[in-house]
C-alpha positions in Angstrom: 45.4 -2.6 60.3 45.5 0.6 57.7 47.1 -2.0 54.9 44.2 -4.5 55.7 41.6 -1.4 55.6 43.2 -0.1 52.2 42.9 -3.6 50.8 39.5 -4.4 51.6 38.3 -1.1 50.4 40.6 -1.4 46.9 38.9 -4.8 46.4 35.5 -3.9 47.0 35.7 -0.5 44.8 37.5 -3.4 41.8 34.4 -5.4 42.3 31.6 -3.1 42.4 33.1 -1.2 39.5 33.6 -4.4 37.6 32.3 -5.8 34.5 28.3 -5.1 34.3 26.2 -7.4 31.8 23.9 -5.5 29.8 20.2 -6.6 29.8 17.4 -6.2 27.3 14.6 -3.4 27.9 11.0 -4.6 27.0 11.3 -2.3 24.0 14.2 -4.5 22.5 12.4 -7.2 20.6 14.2 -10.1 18.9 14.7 -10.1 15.5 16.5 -11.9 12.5 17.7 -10.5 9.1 19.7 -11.3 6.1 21.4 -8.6 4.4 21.7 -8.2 0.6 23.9 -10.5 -0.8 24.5 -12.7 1.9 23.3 -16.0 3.0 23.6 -16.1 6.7 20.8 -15.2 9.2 21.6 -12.7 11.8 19.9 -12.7 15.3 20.1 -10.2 17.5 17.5 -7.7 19.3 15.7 -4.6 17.4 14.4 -1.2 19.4 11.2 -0.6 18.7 9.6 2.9 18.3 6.6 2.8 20.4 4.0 5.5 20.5 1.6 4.2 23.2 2.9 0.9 24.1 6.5 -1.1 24.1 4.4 -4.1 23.5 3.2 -3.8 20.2 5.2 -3.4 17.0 5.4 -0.4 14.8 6.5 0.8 11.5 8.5 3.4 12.4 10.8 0.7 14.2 12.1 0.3 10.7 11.2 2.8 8.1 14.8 4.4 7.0 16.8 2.4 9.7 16.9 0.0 11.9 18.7 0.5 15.3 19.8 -3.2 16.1 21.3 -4.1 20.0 23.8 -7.0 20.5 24.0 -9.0 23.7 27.0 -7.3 24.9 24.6 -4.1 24.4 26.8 -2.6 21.4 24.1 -0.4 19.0 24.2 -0.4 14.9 22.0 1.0 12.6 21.5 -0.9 9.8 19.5 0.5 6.3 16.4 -0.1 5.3 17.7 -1.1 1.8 20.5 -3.3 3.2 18.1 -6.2 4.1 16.9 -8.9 2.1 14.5 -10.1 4.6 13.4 -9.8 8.2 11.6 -11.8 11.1 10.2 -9.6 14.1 8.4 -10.9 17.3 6.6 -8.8 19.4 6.1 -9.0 23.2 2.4 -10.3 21.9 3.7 -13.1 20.5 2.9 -11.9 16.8 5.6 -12.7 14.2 5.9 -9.9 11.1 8.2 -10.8 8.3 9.6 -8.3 6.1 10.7 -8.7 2.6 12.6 -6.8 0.2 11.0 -4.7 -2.1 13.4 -5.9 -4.8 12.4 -9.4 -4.7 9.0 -8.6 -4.9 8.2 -5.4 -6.9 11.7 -5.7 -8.6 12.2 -2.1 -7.7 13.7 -1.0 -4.4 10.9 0.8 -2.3 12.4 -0.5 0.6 10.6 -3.0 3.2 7.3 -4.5 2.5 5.5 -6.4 5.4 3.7 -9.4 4.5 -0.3 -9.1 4.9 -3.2 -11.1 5.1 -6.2 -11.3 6.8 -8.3 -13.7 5.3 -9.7 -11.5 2.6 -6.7 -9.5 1.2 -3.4 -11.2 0.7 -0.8 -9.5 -0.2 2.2 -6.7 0.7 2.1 -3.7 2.5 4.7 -0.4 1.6 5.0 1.8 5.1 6.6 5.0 3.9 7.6 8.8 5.1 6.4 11.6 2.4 8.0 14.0 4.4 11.2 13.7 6.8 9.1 14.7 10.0 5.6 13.6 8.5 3.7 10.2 9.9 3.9 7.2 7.7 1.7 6.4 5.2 0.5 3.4 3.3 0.2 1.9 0.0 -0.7 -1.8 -0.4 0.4 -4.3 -3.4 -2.1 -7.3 -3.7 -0.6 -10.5 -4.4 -2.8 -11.2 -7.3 -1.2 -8.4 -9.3 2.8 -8.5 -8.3 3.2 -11.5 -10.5 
């Protein structure tokens, strides 16, 4: 009876100790990116840095780095100036595509996220001045870049 006991308990203790899957958190938002110099599309999720909701995008998700999660839940930070472009959806449903500030400005100033609202058309530069300091702003209308 001890053996059967010992058993049950060693199998239960294997099971509930087993392999866990790793979910996504409503801050991980799906993303895809293509690195500089390559050609294939990358999919995976992206942590957002939210300051009052999870919902919404913000800059500082990628200004410096981004902090990417894989479906087995492995984390990698990935550079600001390593992308060549990037697709972001929001829990809102709103799709923000970032290009590189090479391609466009042909200087690297890293990410610029495309803009428009129906009267302006055009880039916007989201930027640190200092390491601790909020982001500021500077935007490149379409008209001039080329």
């Amino acid at each position: 009876m001890k053996k059967v006991i010992s058993l049950v308990c060693l199998l239960f203790f294997i099971l509930s100790y087993s392999q866990k899957t790793f979910k996504y958190k409503d801050r991980h938002f799906p993303a895809r990116y293509v690195l500089v110099g390559r050609k294939d599309t990358i999919s995976t999720r992206v942590q957002n840095i939210g300051y009052v909701t999870h919902k919404k995008f913000y800059a500082e998700t990628y200004v410096g780095s981004i902090l990417t999660i894989s479906e087995s839940g492995e984390k990698q930070r990935v550079q600001e100036s390593d992308i060549q472009y990037m697709e972001i959806i929001d829990l809102e449903g709103v799709k923000r595509k970032l290009f590189s500030s090479q391609l466009i400005l042909g200087k690297n100033v890293g990410l610029l996220q495309k803009y428009n609202d129906g009267e302006k058309d055009g880039y916007v530069d989201y930027y640190r001045v200092s390491l601790t300091g909020p982001l500021s702003t500077k935007f490149y209308p379409k008209q001039v870049i080329k």
